[in-house]
C-alpha positions as CSV (number, residue, x, y, z in Angstrom):
1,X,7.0,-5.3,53.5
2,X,7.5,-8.2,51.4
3,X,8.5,-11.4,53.9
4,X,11.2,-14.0,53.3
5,X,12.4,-17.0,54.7
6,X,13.6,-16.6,58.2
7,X,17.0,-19.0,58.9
8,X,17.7,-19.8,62.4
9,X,20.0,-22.2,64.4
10,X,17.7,-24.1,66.8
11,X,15.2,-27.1,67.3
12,X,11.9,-26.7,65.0
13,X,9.9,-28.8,68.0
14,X,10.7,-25.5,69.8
15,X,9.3,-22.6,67.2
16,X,10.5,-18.9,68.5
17,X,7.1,-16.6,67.5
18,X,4.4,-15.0,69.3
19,X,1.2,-16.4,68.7
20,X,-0.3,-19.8,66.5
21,X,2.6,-21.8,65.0
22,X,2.1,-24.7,62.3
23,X,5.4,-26.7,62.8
24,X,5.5,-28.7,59.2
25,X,7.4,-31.7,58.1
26,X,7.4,-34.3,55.4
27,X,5.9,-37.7,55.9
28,X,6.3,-41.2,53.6
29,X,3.0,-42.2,51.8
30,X,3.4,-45.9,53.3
31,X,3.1,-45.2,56.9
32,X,6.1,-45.1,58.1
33,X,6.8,-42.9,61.1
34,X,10.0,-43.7,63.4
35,X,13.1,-41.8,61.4
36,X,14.6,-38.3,61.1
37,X,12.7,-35.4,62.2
38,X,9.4,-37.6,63.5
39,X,11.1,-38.9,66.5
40,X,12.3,-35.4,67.8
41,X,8.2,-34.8,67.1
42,X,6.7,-37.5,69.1
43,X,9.4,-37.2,71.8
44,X,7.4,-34.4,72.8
45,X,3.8,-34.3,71.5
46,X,2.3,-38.3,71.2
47,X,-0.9,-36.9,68.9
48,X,1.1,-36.6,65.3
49,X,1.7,-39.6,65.4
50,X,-1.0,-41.1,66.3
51,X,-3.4,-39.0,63.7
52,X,-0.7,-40.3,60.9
53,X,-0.9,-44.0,61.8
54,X,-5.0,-43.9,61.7
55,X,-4.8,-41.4,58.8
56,X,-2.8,-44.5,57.3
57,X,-4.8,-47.2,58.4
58,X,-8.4,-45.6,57.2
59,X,-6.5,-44.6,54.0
60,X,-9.0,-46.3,51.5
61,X,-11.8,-44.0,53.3
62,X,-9.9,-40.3,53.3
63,X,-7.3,-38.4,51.4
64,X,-4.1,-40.3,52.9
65,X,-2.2,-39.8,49.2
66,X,1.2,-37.5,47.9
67,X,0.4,-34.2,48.1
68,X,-2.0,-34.2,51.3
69,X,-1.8,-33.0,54.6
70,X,-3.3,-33.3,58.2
71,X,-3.2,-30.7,60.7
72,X,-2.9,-32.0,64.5
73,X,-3.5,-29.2,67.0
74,X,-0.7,-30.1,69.8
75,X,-0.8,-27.6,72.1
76,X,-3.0,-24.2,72.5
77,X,-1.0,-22.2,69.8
78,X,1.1,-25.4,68.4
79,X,0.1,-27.3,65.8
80,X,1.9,-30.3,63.6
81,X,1.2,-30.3,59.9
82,X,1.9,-33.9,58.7
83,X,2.8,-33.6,55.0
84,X,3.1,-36.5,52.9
85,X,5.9,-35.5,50.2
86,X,8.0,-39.0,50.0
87,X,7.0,-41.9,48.0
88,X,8.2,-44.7,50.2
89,X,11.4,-44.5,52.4
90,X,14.1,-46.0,50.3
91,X,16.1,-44.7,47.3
92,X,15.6,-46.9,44.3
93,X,15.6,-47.3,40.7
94,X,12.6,-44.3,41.1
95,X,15.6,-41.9,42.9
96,X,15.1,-40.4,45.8
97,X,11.9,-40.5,48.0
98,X,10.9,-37.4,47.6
99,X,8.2,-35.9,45.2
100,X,8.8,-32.1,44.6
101,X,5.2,-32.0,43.3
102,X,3.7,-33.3,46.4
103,X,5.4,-31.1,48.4
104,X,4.7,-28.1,46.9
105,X,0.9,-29.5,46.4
106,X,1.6,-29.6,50.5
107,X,2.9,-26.1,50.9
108,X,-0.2,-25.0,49.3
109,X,-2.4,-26.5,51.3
110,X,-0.6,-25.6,54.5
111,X,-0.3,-21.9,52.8
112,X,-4.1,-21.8,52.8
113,X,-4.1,-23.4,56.7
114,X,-1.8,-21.2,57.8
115,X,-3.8,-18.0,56.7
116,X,-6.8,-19.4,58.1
117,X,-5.6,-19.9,61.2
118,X,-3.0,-16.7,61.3
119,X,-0.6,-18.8,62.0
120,X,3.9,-18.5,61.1
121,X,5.0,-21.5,60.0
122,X,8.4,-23.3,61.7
123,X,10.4,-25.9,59.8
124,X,13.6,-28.2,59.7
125,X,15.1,-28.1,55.7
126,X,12.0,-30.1,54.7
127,X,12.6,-33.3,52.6
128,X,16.7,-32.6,52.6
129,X,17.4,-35.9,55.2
130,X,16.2,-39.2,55.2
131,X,14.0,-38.2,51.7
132,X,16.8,-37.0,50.2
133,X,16.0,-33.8,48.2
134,X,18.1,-30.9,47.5
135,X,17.7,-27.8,49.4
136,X,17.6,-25.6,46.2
137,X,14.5,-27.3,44.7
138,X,12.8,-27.0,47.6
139,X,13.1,-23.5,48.9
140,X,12.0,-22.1,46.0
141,X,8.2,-23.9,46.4
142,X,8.3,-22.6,50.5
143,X,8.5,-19.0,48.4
144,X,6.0,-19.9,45.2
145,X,3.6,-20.6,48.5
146,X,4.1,-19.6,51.9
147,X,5.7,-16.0,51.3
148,X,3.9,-15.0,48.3
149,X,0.8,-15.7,50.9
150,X,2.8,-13.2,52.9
151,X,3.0,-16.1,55.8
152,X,6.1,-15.7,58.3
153,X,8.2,-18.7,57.6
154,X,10.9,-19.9,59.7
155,X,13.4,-22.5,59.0
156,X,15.4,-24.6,61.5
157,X,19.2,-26.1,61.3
158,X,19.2,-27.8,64.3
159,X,23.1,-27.9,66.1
């Protein structure tokens, strides 16, 4: 049975499956954490955060860049997938912060997590608040990588 997209009302901090669950978001390339979907993140789990600011800080050593990710196991089955898919925080003469490339170099990444770890993957609409990108680019990529892979994707609107 071919999967698709799951669409729920609820919280993504809260993710409704049995078993390992990635919860993924989109993070700004200059360290920024403290807007939009982060704080209902670190309100309940203090390690994201945490592993983003060093991941920052030791940039010039690792792979802090558009288009990475880092996986921060948060709990037993829980873990936080900290995608960075916004060039900066502000729109400018550039657009928008976000980079559809980077997050669908992301979603791959997290595709290839996901199956190693057998894990469903929980969401808010990625990138469509503070980063400003459009709902219809972006669920597209979610399907080029996370249900072509098969992987049970659920995405959040929270009320």
């Amino acid at each position: 049975m071919k999967q698709q997209i799951n669409y729920i009302k609820g919280d993504a901090t809260v993710p409704q499956a049995k078993g390992i669950k990635i919860i993924a978001h989109i993070c700004n390339n200059i360290g920024g954490w403290g807007k939009g979907f982060v704080v209902a993140i670190s309100k309940r789990w203090k390690e994201p955060e945490k592993a983003y600011r060093e991941w920052h800080r030791d940039r010039a050593k690792n792979d802090f860049e558009l288009g990475s990710i880092q996986i921060v196991q948060v709990e037993e089955y829980i873990y936080v997938a900290n995608m960075i898919g916004q060039q900066g925080i502000k729109t400018g003469s550039n657009g928008v912060p976000i980079r559809y490339e980077a997050v669908e170099q992301c979603l791959e990444k997290l595709s290839e997590k996901a199956l190693e770890l057998g894990a469903s993957v929980h969401m808010p609409r990625i990138g469509c608040g503070l980063a400003g990108g459009k709902w219809e680019k972006i669920e597209p990529l979610i399907e080029k990588t996370l249900i072509t892979n098969n992987i049970s994707t659920t995405i959040y609107d929270f009320e």
